[in-house]
C-alpha positions in Angstrom: -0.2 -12.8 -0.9 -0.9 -14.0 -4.7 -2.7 -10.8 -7.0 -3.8 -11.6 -10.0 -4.6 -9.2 -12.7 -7.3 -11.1 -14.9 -7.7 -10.1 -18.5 -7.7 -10.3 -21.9 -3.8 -8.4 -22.4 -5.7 -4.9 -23.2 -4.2 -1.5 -22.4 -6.5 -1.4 -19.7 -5.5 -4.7 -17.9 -1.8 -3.7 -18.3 -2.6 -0.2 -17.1 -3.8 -2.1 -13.9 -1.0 -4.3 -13.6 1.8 -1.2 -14.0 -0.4 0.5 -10.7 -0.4 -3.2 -8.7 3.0 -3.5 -9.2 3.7 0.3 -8.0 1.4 -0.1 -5.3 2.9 -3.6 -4.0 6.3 -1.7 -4.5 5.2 1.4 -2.2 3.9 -1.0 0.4 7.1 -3.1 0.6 4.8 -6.4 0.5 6.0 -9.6 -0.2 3.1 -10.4 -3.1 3.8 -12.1 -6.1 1.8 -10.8 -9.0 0.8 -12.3 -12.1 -1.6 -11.8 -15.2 -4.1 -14.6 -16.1 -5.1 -14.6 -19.4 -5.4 -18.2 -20.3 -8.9 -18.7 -21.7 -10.1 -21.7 -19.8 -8.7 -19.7 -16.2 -11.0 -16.7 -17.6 -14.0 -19.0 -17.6 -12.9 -20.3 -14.6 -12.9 -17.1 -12.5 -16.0 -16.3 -14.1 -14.7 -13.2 -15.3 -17.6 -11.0 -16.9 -15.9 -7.5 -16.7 -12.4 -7.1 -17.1 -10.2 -6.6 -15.9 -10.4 -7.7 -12.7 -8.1 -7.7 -9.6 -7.8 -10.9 -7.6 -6.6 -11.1 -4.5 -5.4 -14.7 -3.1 -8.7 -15.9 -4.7 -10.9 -13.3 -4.1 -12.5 -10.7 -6.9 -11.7 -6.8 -5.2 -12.5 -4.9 -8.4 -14.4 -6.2 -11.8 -14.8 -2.4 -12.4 -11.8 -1.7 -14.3 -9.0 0.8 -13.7 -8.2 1.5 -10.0 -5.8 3.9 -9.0 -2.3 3.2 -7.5 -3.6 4.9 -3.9 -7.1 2.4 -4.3 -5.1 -0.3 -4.7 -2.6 0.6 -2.1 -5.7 1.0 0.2 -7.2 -2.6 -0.6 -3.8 -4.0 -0.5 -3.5 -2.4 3.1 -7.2 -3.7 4.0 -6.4 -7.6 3.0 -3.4 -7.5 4.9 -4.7 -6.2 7.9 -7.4 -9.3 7.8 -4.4 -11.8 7.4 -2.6 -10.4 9.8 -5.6 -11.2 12.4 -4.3 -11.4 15.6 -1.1 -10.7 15.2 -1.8 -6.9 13.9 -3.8 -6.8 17.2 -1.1 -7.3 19.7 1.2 -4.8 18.2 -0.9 -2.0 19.3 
């Protein structure tokens, strides 16, 4: 799993990396996180809002701040999804 926290290096966007981070941490995942900042990858994303929290490639919040439990809980979601049919022979 790739996250990406997209902004421009404001409180903010470091606020939501700090709560990623945590949340990846609680979870145990094996998630690399980064911070995109570059200009050009900005454009690129089309990032109107920031920051924004990508996840492998996908936008899950352009809203701002989430909290470390919101996160966990989209984390959890996405992981689920990849998991497909594997998650569904566990239970």
């Amino acid at each position: 799993m790739t996250i990406e926290v997209v902004g421009d290096g404001c409180i903010k966007c470091k606020d939501l990396r700090i709560r990623v981070q945590q949340a990846v941490y609680e979870l145990n995942l094996p998630a690399k996180v980064t911070s995109v900042m570059d200009l050009e990858q900005l454009t690129h994303l089309k990032a109107l809002s920031l920051p924004q929290l990508v996840i492998d490639g996908t936008i899950f919040s352009a809203r701002g701040l989430l909290s470390v439990a919101e996160i966990k809980a989209v984390l959890q979601r996405v992981e689920a999804q990849n998991a497909g049919p594997l998650l569904k022979q566990r239970s």
